[in-house]
C-alpha positions as a LaTeX table, in Angstrom:
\begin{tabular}{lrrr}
\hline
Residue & $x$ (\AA) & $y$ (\AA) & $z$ (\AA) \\
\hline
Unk1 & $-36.81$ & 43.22 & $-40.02$ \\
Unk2 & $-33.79$ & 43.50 & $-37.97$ \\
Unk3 & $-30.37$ & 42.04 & $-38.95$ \\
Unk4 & $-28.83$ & 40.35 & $-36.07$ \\
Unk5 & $-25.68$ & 37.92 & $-35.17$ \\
Unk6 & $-25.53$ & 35.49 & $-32.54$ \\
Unk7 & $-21.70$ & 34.89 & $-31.37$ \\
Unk8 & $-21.97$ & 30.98 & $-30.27$ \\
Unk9 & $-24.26$ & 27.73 & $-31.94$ \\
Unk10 & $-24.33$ & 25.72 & $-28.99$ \\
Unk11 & $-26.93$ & 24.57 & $-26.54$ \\
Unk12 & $-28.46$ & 28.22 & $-25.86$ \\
Unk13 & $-27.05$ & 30.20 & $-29.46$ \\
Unk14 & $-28.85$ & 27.45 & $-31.09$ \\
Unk15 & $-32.28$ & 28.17 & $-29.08$ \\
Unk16 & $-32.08$ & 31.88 & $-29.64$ \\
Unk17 & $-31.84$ & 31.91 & $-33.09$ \\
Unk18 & $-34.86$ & 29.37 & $-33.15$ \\
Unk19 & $-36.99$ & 31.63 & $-31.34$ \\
Unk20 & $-35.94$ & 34.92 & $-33.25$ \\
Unk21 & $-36.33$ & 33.25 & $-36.57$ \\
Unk22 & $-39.78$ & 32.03 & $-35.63$ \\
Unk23 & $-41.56$ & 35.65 & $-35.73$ \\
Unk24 & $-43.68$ & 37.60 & $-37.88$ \\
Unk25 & $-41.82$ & 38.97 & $-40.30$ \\
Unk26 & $-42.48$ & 42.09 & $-39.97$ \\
Unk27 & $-41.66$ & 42.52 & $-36.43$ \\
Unk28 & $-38.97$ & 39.32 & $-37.02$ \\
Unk29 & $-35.31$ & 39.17 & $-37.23$ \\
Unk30 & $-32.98$ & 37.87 & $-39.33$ \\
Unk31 & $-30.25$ & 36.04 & $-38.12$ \\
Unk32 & $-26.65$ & 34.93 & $-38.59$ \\
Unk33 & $-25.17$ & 32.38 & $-36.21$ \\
Unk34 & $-21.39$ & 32.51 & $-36.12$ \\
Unk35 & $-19.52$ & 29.74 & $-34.61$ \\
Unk36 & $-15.81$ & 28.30 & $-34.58$ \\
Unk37 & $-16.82$ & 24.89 & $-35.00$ \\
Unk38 & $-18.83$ & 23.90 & $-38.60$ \\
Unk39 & $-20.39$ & 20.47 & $-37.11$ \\
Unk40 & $-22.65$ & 22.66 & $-34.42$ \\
Unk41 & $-23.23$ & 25.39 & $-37.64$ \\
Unk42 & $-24.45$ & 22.54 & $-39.78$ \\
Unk43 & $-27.06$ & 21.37 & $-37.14$ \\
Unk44 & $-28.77$ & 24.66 & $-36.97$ \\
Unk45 & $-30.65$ & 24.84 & $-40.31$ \\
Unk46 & $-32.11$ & 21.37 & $-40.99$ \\
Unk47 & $-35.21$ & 23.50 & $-42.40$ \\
Unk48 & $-33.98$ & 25.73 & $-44.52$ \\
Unk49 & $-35.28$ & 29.15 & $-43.32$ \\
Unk50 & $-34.25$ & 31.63 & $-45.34$ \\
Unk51 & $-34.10$ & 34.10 & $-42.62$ \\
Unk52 & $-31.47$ & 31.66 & $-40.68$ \\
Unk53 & $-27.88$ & 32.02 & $-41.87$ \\
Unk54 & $-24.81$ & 30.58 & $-40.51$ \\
Unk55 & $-20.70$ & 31.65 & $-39.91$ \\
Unk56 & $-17.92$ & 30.38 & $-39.92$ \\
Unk57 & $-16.41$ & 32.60 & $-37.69$ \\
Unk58 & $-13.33$ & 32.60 & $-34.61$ \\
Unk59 & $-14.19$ & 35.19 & $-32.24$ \\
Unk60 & $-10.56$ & 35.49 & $-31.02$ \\
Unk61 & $-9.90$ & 37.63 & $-34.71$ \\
Unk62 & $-10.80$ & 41.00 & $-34.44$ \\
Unk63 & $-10.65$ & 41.99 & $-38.04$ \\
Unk64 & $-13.03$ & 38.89 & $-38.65$ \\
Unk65 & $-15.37$ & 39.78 & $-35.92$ \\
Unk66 & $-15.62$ & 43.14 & $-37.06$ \\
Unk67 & $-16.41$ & 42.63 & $-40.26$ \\
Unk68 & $-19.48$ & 40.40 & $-39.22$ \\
Unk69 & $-20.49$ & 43.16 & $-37.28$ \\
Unk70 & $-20.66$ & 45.29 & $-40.05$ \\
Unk71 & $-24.46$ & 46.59 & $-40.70$ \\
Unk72 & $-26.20$ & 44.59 & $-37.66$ \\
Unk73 & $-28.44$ & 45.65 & $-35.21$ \\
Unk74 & $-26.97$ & 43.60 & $-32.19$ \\
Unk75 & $-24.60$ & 41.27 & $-31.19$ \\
Unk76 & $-25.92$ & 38.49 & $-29.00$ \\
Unk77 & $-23.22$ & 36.78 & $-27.13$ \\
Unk78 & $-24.13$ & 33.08 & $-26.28$ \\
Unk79 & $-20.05$ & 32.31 & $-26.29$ \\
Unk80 & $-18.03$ & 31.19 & $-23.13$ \\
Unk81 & $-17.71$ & 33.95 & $-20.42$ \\
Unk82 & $-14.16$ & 34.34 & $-21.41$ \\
Unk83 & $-14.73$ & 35.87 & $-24.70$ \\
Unk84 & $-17.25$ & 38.03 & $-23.46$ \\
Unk85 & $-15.01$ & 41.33 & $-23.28$ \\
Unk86 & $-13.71$ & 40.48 & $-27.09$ \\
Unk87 & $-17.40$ & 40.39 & $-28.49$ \\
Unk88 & $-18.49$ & 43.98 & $-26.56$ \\
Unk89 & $-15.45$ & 45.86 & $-28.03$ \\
Unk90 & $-16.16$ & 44.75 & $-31.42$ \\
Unk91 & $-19.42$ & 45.72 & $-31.08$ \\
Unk92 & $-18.40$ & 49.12 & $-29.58$ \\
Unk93 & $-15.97$ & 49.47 & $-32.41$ \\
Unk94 & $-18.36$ & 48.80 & $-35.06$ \\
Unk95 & $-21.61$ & 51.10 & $-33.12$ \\
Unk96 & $-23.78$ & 48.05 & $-32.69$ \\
Unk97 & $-25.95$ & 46.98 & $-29.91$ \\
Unk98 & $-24.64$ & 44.67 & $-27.35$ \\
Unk99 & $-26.42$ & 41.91 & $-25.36$ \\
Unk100 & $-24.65$ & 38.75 & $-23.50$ \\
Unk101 & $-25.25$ & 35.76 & $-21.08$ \\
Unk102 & $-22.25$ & 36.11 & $-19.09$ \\
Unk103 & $-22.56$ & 35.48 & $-15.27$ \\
Unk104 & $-18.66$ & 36.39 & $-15.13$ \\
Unk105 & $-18.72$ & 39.59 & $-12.46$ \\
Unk106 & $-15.21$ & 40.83 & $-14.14$ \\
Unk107 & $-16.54$ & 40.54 & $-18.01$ \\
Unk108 & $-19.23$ & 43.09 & $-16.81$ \\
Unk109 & $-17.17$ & 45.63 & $-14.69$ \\
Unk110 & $-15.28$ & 45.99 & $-18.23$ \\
Unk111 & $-18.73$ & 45.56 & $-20.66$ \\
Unk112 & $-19.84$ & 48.76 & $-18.37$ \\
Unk113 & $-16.41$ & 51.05 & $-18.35$ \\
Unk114 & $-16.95$ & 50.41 & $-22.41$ \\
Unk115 & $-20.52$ & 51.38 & $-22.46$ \\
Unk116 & $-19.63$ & 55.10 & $-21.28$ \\
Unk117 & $-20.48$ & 57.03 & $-24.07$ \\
Unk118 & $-21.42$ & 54.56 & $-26.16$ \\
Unk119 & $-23.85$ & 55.59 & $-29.04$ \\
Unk120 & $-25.53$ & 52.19 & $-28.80$ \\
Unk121 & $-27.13$ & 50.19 & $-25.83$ \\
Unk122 & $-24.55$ & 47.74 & $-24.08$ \\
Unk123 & $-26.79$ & 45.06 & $-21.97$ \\
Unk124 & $-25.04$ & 42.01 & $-20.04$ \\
Unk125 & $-26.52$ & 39.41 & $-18.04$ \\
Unk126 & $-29.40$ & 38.70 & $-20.41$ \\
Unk127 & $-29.85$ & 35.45 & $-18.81$ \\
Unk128 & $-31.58$ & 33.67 & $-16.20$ \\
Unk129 & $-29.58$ & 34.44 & $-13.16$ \\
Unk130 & $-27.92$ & 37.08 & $-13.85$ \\
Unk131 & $-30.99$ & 38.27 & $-15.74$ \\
Unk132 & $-34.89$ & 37.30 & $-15.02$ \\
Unk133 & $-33.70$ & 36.87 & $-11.23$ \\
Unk134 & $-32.83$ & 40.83 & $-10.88$ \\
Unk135 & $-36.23$ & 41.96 & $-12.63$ \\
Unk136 & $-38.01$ & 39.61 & $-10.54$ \\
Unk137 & $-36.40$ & 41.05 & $-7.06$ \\
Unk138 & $-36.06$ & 44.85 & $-8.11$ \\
Unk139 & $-39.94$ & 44.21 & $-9.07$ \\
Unk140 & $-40.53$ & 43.39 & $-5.32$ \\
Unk141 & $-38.17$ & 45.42 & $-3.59$ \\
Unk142 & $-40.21$ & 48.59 & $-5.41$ \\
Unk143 & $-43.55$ & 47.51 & $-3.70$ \\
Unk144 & $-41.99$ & 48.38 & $-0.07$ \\
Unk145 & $-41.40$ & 51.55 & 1.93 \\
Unk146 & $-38.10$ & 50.00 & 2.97 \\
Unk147 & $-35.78$ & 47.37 & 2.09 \\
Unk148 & $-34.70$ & 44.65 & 4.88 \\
Unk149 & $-33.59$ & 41.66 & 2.77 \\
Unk150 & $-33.38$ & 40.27 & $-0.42$ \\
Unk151 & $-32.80$ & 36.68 & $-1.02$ \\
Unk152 & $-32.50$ & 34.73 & $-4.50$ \\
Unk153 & $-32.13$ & 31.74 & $-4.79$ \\
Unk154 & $-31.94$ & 29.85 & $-8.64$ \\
Unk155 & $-31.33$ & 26.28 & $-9.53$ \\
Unk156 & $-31.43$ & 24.47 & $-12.90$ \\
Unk157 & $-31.75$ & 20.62 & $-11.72$ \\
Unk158 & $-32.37$ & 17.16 & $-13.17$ \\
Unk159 & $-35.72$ & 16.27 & $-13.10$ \\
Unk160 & $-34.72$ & 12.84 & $-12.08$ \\
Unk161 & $-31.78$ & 13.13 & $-10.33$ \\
Unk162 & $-29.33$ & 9.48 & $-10.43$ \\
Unk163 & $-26.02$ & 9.77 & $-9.38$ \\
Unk164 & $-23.55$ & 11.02 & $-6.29$ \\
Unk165 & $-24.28$ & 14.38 & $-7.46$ \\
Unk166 & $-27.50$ & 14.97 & $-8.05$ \\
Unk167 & $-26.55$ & 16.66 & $-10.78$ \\
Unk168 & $-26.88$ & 16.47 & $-15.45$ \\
Unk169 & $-24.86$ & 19.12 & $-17.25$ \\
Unk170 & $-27.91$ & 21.28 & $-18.66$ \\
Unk171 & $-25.75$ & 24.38 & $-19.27$ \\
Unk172 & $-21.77$ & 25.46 & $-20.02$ \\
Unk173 & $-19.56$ & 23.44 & $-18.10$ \\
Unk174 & $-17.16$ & 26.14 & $-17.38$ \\
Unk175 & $-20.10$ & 28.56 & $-16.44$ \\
Unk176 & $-21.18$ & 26.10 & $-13.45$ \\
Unk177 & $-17.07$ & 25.62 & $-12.38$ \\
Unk178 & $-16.65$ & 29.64 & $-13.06$ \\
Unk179 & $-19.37$ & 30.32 & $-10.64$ \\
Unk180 & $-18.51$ & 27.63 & $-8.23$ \\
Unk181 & $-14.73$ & 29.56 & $-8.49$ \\
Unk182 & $-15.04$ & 32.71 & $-8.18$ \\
Unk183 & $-15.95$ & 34.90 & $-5.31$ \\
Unk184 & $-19.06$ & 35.87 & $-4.78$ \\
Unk185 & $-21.11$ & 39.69 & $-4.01$ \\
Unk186 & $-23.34$ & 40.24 & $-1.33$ \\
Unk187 & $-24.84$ & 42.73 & 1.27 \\
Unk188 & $-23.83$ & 41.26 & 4.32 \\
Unk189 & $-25.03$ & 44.01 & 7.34 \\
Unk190 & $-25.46$ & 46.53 & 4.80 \\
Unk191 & $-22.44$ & 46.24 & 3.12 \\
Unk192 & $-21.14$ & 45.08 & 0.08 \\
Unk193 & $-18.97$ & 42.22 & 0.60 \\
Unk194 & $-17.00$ & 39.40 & $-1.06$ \\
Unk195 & $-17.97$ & 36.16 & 0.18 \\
Unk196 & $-16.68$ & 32.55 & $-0.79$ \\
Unk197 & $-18.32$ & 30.39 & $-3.27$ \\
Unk198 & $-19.92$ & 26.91 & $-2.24$ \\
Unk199 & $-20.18$ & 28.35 & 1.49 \\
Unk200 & $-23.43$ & 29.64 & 3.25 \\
Unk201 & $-25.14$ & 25.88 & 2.57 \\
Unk202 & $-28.72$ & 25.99 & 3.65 \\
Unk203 & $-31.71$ & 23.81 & 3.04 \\
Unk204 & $-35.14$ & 25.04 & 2.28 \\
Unk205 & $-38.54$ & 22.60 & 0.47 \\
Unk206 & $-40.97$ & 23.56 & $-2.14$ \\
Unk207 & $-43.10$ & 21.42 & $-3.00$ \\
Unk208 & $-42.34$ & 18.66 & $-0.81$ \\
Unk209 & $-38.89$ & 18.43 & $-1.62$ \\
Unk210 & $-35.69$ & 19.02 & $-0.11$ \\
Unk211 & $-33.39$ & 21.18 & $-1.46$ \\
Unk212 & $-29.89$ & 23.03 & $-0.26$ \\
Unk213 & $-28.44$ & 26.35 & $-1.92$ \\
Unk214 & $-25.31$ & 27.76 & $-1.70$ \\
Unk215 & $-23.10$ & 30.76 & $-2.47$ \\
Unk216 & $-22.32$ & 31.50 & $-6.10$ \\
Unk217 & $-20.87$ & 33.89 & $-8.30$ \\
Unk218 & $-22.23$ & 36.11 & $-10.88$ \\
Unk219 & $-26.09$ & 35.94 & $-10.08$ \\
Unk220 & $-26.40$ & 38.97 & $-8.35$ \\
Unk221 & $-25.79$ & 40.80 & $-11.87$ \\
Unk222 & $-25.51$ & 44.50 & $-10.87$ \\
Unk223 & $-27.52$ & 44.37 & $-7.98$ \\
Unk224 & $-25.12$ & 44.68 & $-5.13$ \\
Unk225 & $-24.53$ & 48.44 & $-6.59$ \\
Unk226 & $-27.97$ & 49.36 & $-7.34$ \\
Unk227 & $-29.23$ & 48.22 & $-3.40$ \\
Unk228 & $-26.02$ & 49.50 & $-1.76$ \\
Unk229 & $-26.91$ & 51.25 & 1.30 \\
Unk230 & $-30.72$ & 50.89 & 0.61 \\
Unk231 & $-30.77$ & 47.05 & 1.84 \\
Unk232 & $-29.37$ & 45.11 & 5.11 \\
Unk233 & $-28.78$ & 42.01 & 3.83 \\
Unk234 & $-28.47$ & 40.95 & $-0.17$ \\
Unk235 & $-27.29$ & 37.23 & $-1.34$ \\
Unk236 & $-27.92$ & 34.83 & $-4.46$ \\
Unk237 & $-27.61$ & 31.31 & $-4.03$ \\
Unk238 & $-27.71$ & 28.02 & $-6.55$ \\
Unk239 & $-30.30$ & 25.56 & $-5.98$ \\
Unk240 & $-29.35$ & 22.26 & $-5.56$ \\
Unk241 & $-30.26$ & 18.65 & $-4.25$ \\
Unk242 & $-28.80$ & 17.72 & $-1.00$ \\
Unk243 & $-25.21$ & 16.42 & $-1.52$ \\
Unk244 & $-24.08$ & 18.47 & $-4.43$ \\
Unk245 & $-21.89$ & 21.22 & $-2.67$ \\
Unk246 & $-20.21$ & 18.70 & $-0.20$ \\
Unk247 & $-18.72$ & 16.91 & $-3.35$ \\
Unk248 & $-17.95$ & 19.52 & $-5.72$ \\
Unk249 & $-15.82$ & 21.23 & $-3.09$ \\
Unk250 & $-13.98$ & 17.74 & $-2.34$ \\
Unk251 & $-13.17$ & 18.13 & $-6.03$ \\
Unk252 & $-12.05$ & 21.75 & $-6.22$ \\
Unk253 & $-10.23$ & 22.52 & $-3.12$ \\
Unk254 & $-8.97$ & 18.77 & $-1.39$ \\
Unk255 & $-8.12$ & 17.73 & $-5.10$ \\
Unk256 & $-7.43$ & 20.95 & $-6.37$ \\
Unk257 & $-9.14$ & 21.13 & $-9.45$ \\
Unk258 & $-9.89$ & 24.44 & $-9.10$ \\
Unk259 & $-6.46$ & 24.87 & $-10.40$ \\
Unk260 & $-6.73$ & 22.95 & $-13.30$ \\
Unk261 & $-10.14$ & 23.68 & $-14.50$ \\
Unk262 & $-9.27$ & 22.16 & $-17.83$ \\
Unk263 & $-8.94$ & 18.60 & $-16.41$ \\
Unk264 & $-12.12$ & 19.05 & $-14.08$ \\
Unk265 & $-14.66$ & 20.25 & $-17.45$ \\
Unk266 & $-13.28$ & 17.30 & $-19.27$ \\
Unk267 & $-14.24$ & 14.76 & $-16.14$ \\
Unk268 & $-17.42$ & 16.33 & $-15.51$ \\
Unk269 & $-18.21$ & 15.79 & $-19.30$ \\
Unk270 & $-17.56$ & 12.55 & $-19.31$ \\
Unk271 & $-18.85$ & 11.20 & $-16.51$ \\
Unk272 & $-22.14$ & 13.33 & $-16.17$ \\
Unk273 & $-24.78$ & 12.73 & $-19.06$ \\
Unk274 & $-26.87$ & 15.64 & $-20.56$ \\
Unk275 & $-30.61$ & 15.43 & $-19.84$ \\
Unk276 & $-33.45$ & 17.25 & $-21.81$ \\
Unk277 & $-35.32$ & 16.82 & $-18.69$ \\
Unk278 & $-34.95$ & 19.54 & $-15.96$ \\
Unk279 & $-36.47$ & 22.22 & $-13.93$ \\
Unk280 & $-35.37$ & 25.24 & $-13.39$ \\
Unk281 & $-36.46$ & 26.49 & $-10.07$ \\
Unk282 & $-36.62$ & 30.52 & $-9.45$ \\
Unk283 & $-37.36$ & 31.77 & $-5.16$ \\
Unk284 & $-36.97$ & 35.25 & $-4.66$ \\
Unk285 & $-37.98$ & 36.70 & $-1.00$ \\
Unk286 & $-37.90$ & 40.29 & $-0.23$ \\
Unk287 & $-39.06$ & 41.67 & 3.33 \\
Unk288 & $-39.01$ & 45.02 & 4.42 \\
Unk289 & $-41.15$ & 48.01 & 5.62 \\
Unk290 & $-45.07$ & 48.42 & 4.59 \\
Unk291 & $-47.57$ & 50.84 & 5.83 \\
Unk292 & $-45.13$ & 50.60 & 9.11 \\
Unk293 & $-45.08$ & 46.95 & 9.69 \\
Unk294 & $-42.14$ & 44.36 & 8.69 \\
Unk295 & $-43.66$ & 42.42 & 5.79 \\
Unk296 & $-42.79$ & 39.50 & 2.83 \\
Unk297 & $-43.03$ & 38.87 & $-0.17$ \\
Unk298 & $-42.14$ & 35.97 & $-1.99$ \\
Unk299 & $-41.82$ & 35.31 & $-5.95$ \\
Unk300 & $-41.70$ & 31.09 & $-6.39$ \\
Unk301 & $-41.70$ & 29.65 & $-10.02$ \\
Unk302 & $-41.27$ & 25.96 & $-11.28$ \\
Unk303 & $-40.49$ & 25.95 & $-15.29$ \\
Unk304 & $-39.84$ & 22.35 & $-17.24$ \\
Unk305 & $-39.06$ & 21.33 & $-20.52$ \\
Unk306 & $-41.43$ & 21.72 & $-22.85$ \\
Unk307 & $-41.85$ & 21.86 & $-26.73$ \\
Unk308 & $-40.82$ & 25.34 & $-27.74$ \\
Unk309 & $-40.19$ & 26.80 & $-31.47$ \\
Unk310 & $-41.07$ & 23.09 & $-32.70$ \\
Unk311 & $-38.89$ & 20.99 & $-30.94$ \\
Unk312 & $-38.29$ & 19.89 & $-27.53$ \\
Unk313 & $-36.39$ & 22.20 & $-25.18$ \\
Unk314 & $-34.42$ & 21.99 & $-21.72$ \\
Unk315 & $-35.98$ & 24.49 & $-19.50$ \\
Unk316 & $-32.10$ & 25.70 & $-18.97$ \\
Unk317 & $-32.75$ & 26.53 & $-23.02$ \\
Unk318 & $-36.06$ & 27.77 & $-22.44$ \\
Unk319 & $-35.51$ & 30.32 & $-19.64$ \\
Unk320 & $-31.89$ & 31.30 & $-20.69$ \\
Unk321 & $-32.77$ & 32.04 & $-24.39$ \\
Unk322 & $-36.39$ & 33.69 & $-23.99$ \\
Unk323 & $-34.56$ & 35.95 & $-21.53$ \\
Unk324 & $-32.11$ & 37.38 & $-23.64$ \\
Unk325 & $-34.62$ & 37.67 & $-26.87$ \\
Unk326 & $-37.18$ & 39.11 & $-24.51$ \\
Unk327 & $-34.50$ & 41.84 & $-23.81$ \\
Unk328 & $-33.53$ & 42.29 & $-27.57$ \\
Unk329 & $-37.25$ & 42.58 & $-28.15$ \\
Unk330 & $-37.77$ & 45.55 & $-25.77$ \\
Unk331 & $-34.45$ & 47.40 & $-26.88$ \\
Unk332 & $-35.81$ & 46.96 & $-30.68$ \\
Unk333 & $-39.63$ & 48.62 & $-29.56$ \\
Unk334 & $-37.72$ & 51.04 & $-27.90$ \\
Unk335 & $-38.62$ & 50.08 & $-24.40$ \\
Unk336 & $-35.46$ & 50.40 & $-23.55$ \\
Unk337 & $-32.50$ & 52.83 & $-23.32$ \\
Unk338 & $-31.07$ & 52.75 & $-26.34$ \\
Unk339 & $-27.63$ & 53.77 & $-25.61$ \\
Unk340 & $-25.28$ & 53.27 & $-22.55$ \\
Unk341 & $-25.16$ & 50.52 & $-20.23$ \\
Unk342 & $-28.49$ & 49.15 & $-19.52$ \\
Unk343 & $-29.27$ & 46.88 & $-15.98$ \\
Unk344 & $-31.49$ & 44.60 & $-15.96$ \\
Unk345 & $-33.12$ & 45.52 & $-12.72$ \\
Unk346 & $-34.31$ & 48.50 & $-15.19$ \\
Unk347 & $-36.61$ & 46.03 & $-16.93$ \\
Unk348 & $-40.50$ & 46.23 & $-15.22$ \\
Unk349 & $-41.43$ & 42.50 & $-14.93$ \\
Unk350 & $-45.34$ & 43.22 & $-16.50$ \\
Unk351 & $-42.94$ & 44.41 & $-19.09$ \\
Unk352 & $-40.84$ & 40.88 & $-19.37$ \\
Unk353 & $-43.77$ & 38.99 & $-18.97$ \\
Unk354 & $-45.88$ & 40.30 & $-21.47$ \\
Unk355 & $-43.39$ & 39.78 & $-24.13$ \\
Unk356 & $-43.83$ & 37.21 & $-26.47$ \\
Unk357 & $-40.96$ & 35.91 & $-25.66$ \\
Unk358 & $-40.57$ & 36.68 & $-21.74$ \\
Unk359 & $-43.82$ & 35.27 & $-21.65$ \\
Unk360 & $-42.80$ & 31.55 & $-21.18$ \\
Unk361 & $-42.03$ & 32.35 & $-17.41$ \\
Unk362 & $-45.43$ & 32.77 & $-16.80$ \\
Unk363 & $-47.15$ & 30.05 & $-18.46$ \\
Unk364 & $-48.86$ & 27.44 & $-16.96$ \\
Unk365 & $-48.14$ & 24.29 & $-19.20$ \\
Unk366 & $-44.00$ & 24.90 & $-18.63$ \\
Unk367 & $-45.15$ & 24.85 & $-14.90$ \\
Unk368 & $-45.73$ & 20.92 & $-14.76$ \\
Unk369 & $-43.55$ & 17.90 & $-16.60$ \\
Unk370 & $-44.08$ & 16.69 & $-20.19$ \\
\hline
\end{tabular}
């Protein structure tokens, strides 16, 4: 059984020690969860299983964190993106595995300049985009002579959308402003470029219904590099309902909030309610040269919110925290690298989606609502 510590007991931390916890036990994990804040730490182990602990814990203290590093496995980082960098050296320091959530494109270009040389596997972007979204693509892109596009496109949505913005907070608020902030990769005429966030709007259906997408930051992961000069055009965009971008940029650049990011979390939190029920929506296309001919391929998925480790789950929580156990999983079988810095575009998808965690992408009752 493998020791591990999760760095954050919020509304994916809490999910991922669920699902560890809830193994065999021998091929389970034990798990700490370490958290600033004792109300979310006292939620997490209403059922006393003994192979659940909990941490009081501030990140920001090196000596602290180091110490709770001591004799782990991994680290998983479920914390905000901005304490990202502070978790990997810790975990560098202390020769412990690595793994994160961050969609932060900075955070990464560091986690990767620390994994040189590293005696122990360093593996960002464990999520669903970055994350599943990269195996899924680099799982088509392999099945063609030649590379022409690649399009993603990811959305985590209300199921029942009810206000101006289509929108329920299903994930970190300052992950959604962060990537709605910050510029954004792409291949644009087979080059890597920066373009802006909340630009490139374009409207697509599945399903019946409408939906627009937009640029992004952060869900490319670290494909831009690996596709570089194999691809003519590369771009990930966020799935929303109709509406959505027109507003949120009203609020960030007429009102400048992007400035004061601070004041816009704490309105969004307040005036947007949480929702158990979503969908998280995942449309990769790939075209390119087969056999001689221009071709495409297209990967579609609809996952909901379903019952998962005993209690009901968000499919946000569902797809976010399988993802990043499914890639502890492989690194402890040893289907992984075990040292270095590890992309996820390295992971076969038979490989994600025939582990008992990575699994939940693929089955059919998380493909209709509850």
């Amino acid at each position: 059984m493998k020791d591990i510590l999760v760095i954050g007991g919020g509304k994916i931390g809490s999910v991922v020690a669920a699902l560890l916890v809830d193994t065999p036990e021998a091929t389970g994990y034990r798990v700490t969860v370490a958290d600033r804040s004792a109300a979310l730490l006292a939620q997490l182990t209403p059922g006393g299983n003994p192979r659940l602990n909990t941490l009081l814990l501030d990140v920001s203290d090196p000596i602290k964190l180091r110490d709770a590093l001591q004799g782990r496995f991994a680290v998983l980082s479920a914390a905000p993106y901005h304490l990202t960098l502070q978790v990997a050296q810790a975990a560098r320091d202390a020769g412990v595995h690595y793994l994160d959530l961050t969609e932060d494109v900075a955070s990464t270009r560091a986690i990767r300049a620390l994994a040189t040389g590293a005696t122990t596997a360093f593996i960002p972007q464990c999520g669903l985009a970055p994350g599943f979204i990269s195996i899924v693509a680099a799982d088509l892109a392999r099945s063609f002579d030649s590379l022409d596009s690649v399009r993603m496109r990811v959305g985590a949505l209300p199921a029942y959308p009810s206000n101006a913005l289509n929108y329920n907070l299903t994930w970190s608020t300052e992950g959604v402003i962060n990537e709605y902030c910050e510029p954004c990769e792409a291949i644009v005429d087979g080059q890597v470029r920066e373009v802006p966030a909340l630009e490139e709007r374009e409207e697509f259906s599945l399903d019946g219904v409408l939906y627009e997408a937009f640029n992004t930051s952060g869900g490319l992961g670290t494909l831009c590099e690996t596709l570089a000069g194999k691809v003519r055009t590369l771009n990930y965009r966020t799935i929303r309902y109709p509406g959505h971008a027109a507003i949120m940029k009203a609020l960030l650049h007429d009102l400048r909030l992007r400035d004061r990011r601070d004041v816009l979390k704490d309105i969004l939190e307040q005036a947007l309610p949480a929702t158990m029920q979503d969908v998280v929506i995942v449309f990769v296309t790939v075209a390119g040269q087969r056999g001689g001919r221009l071709q495409q391929e297209t990967y579609a998925r609809k996952i909901y919110s379903h019952v998962l480790a005993g209690q009901m789950r968000s499919a946000i929580q569902i797809t976010t925290a399988s993802s990043l156990c499914a890639m502890l999983d492989l690194l402890a079988t040893g289907k992984l690298p075990q040292r270095g810095f590890v992309r996820q575009e390295e992971v076969p998808l038979e490989a994600f989606l025939s582990n008992r965690f990575g699994r939940v992408y693929a089955m059919d009752e998380l493909a209709h609502a509850a």
